[in-house]
Structure formats: C-alpha cells, structure tokens
N, C-alpha and C positions, 0 to 999 in steps of 0.2 A: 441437573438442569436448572439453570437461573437466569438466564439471558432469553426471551420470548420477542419473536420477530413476526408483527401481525403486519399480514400483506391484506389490502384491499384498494378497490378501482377509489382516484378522490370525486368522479361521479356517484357515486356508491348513493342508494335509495335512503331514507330517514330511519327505517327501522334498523339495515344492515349499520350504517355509523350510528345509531344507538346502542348496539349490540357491540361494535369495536371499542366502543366508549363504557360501557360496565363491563367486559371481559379485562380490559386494559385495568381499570382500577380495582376490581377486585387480585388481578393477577396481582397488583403490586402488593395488597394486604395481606397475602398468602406469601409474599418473602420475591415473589419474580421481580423482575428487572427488564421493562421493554425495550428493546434494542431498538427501535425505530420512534420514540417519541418523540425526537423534535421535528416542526414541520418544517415545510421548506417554502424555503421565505424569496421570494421573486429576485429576483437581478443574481441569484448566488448560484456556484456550480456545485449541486446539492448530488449528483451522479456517483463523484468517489466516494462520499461519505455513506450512502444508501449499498454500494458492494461493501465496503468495512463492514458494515451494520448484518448485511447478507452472512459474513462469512465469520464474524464474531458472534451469533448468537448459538444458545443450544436448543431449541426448539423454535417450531413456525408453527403460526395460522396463519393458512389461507381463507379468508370471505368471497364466496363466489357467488354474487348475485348478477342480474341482467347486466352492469356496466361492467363489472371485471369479466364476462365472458368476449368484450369486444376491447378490453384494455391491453392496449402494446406494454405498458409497464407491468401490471398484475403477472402476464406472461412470460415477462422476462425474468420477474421476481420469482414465478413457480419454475421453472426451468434452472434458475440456480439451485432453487432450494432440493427439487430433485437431483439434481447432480451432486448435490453434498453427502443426500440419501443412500445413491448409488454406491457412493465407495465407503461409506460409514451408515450401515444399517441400525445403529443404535441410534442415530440421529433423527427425533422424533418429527415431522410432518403432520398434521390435521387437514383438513379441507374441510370447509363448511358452507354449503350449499344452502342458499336463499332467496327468497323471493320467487321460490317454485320453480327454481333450477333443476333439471331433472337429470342423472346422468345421459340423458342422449344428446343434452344441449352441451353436457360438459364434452362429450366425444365430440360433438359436430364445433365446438369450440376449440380442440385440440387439448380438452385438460385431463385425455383417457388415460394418463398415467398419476394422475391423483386419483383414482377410481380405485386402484389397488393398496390405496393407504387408507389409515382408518378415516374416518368420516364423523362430523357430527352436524347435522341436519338441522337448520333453524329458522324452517320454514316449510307450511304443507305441499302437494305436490299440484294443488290448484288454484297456485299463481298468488295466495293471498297471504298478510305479513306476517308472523306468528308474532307471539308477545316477547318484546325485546327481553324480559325478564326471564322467562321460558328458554328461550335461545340463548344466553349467555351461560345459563346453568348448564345446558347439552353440551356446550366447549369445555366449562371448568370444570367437569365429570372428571377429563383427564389430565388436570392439574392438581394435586391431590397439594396441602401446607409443606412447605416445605421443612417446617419447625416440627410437623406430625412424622411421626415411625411410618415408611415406606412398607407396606405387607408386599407378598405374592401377586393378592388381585388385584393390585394399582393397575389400570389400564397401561396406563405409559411404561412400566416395566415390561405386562404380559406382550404387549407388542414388539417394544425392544429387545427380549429373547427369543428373537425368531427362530426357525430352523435351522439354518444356516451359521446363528450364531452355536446354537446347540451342537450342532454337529460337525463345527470347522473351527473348535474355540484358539487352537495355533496361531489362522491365518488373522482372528477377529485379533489378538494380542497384539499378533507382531504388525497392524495395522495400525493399532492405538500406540504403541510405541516410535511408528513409521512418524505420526500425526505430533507427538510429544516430543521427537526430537527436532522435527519441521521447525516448530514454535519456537523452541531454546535458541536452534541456528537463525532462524528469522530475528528473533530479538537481539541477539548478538550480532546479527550485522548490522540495524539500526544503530546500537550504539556502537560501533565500529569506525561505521560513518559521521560520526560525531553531528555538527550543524547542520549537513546536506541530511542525515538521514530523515528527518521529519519531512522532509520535503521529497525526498523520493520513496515515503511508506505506499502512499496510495500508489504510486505507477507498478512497483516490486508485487503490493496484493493483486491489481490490478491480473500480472503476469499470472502470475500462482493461481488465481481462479479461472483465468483462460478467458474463452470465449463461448459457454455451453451455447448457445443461438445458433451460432454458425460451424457446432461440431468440434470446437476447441477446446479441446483440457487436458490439464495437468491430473495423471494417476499417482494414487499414493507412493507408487514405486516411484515415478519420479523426482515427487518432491523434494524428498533429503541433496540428491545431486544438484536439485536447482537451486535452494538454498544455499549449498556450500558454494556455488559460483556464486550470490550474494553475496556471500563471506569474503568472494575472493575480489568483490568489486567493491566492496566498502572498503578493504584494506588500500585497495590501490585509491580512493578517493582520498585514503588518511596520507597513505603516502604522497599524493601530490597536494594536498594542503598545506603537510609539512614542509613541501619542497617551496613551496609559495612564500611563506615566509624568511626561508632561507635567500631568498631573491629580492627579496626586499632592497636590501643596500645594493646591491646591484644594479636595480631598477635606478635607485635613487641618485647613483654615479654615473649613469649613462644618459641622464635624461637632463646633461647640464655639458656643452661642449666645454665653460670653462673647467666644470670639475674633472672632465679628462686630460684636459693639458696641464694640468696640476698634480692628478697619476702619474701620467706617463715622466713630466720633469721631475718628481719625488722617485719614480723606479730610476732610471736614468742615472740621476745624480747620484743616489746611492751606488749605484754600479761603478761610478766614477771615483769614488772616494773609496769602495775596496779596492779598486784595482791599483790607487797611489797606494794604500796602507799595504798591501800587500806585496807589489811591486816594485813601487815609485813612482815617483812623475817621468822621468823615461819609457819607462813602457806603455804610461796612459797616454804619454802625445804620441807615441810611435806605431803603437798597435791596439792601446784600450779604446781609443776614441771610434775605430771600426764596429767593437763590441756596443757601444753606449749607441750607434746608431744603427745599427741591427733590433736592438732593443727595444730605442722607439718605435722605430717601423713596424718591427712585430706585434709592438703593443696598439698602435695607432691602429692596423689594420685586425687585430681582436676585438676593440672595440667596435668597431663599423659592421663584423661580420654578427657577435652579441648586439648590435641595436635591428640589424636587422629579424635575425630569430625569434626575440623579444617583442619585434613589432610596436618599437622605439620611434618614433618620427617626432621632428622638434618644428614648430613653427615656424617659417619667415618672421625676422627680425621685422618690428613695425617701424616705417621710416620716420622721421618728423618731419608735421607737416612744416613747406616751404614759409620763412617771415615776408609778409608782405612789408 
C-alpha cells in the first residue's frame, strides 16, 4: 500500500480539515503518497482526474462529518471506493466518522455499507470536536512506516486477510492476476495508440470503472476481454494514422487542378511513347491514340471520384476586380 486516497466533503468543519491536514502529512513521512493532493482549481475539468485518482490508489479515507453526510461528491467518491472493495477485498477502506456522526446518521445518509468496514472514530458521539491530534493518530493506527517490518497484528494486514480470502486463496489469486494482466493490456494499448492515447486514457478508464451510481460495472472477469478490445482499437487508430500519412502526396496532388492535368498529361504521354517504342508510330495513330484517351478519361474521372471521398473541394477562382 502507497498510494492513500482521502475523501472528505470541501464544506467539511475546522477540526475534520485539520484532521485531513495532519493525517495527509504525517502519511507522507511514513513513506505514503496521497493520490488526491492537488486541489481543484476553478475554470478546470477536475472530474477525470479525480476517477484516475479513485482508481490508482491503494487505500482510502473516508471523513464523515455533518457536510460529507449530505455531499453528492463524498458519495459518489465512497460508492467507487466500495466497488473496488467489492471485487478486491484486500483493497483497504477506513471510514472516519466526525463531528458526532453516529452510525444511524450514516445509515439515514446512505453510507450503511461503510459500517461493515473498519472504522476509526474521531469524534465523541455528543456532537462536540475531539482534538485534531487525538483523531489523526485513531486513522494512522492503521497505517503502520512503511520503511518498518509489517508483523501479523498490523491492522491493515489483519483485515486484508479476511475469511474469504483464507478460505478461497484460488479465486483471491486468479483475481490479482485477472487485475495484473488488465494493467499490462491497458498500458500496452496506450502506447499502441501512440499520440491519440494520452488523450483517450481518461475516456478508456473512464469505461473500465463503469458507472457504480447508476449500477454500472465492469467485473474482474470482464476486464481482460475489454481490454483486449482496447488493444484492438489502439491498433486500428495506429493503422489509420499510418494510413494518413500515406495520403499525404495524395492529398497534395488533388488539391491543385493544375497538378492533375500535369498527371494525367505525364501518364498519357508516357503511354504514347511506349506504344511508338514498342510498336511504332503506325500503330500509335491508328489504334494507340484510343488507348492514350481511354487513359485520360479513366484517369480524369479517378481523380474527381478520390476528391470527392477525400472531401477535397477547391475554391472559386477569385475574379479581378473590374479597372475603372
């Protein structure tokens, strides 16, 4: 675990962002790494970088005081992190109730499925603030250095080997392997897709994490297949990138009527001059010059059919204006 993703409402009371503000720094001097520290700065679309942020870290706190029980984002934030939980039960969750949140405010808020993960409380249960100092140390209980020897009773271990994990270690495996090869296929079609992939990471994670709100998600079974269709849509973007280039001179010969009548007379003429070298000039007056205008014509009307596909259109010629 090195990546820490701290969710809290940005209403949030004085003592609870006192408490996100010493767990944050002391996390970082314990070797963490907060997946959500930069803040979000107005005019910007801060939305894809905050799912990245969701879906690349390795543990989360949740802060649950009065404003994050009525926060649309807190709840969208816990709703992903549970869903990561779901299908990767080693994937650690806290919830830290505040400001004399009491579990019935967390069920009548909808947050009854953090109730079943561990918990650390940092705050009493009549309503009044505990010492930010006091509460920051009840979260880092179970972030143990990460430079120190992990024992048995690390919290964060004893929870991550749940029962399930104990008793189904097949399915836990071939789930972390499901998850590992995800990641290799997903990185290989970003570089796949060479320039465009930077620009279509976020829409691809976007897909891959679904839509948990409205009941949308991607199971670990099916990620590898949906990755490999990644794979197979960054190939086809490399292939028509390349083919783009190849169109270039193309482009560049269609988009000049002189330089087609300079084609077609250059194919042409050549035609005419095999067919004396080959021939003679008897056969070129008598029956090549059918060939040399067949030729054109085919070629003239190639052209016109490649400027339309191409979606080639040339401007009217501008007239001069009239001399007074």
């Amino acid at each position: 675990m090195s990546k820490v993703f701290i969710s809290r409402s940005a209403h949030s009371d004085t003592c609870t962002a006192q408490v996100h503000r010493l767990v944050a720094r002391e996390l970082r001097d314990r070797g963490y790494e907060i997946a959500n520290e930069e803040g979000r700065i107005a005019g910007q679309v801060w939305h894809p970088r905050l799912y990245e942020q969701l879906l690349e870290c390795n543990a989360a706190i949740v802060l649950i005081d009065r404003a994050a029980l009525t926060s649309g984002w807190v709840h969208r934030e816990a709703d992903i992190l549970l869903w990561r939980h779901h299908f990767n039960h080693t994937f650690f969750v806290l919830s830290a109730p505040s400001g004399g949140v009491t579990p019935h405010d967390m069920r009548a808020a909808g947050y009854e499925d953090l109730l079943a993960l561990p918990s650390a409380r940092t705050g009493p249960l009549d309503r009044q603030p505990a010492d930010p100092e006091d509460a920051a140390q009840g979260i880092l209980r179970f972030f143990p250095p990460l430079t120190a020897q992990l024992d048995d009773s690390a919290p964060t271990l004893d929870w991550g080997q749940d029962e399930q994990t104990r008793t189904r270690p097949f399915a836990v495996r071939r789930r972390s392997v499901t998850l590992s090869v995800t990641r290799l296929l997903f990185t290989f079609a970003l570089l796949l897709a060479g320039r465009r992939g930077h620009s279509m990471r976020t829409a691809w994670l976007a897909d891959l994490m679904g839509s948990p709100e409205e009941g949308i998600t991607v199971s670990w079974r099916d990620r590898v297949p949906y990755t490999l269709g990644l794979v197979v849509a960054a190939a086809r973007m490399r292939l028509h990138d390349m083919a783009c280039s190849l169109w270039r001179p193309v482009d560049w010969l269609l988009s000049s009527d002189d330089r087609i009548s300079a084609s077609i007379a250059a194919w042409v003429g050549g035609l005419a001059i095999y067919i004396m070298w080959h021939d003679g000039l008897h056969m070129l007056l008598t029956e090549g010059w059918g060939w040399c205008g067949a030729c054109g014509g085919a070629l003239y009307l190639l052209t016109r059919w490649l400027r339309r596909v191409r979606g080639i259109e040339l401007s009217a010629a501008r007239a001069d204006p009239p001399e007074e």
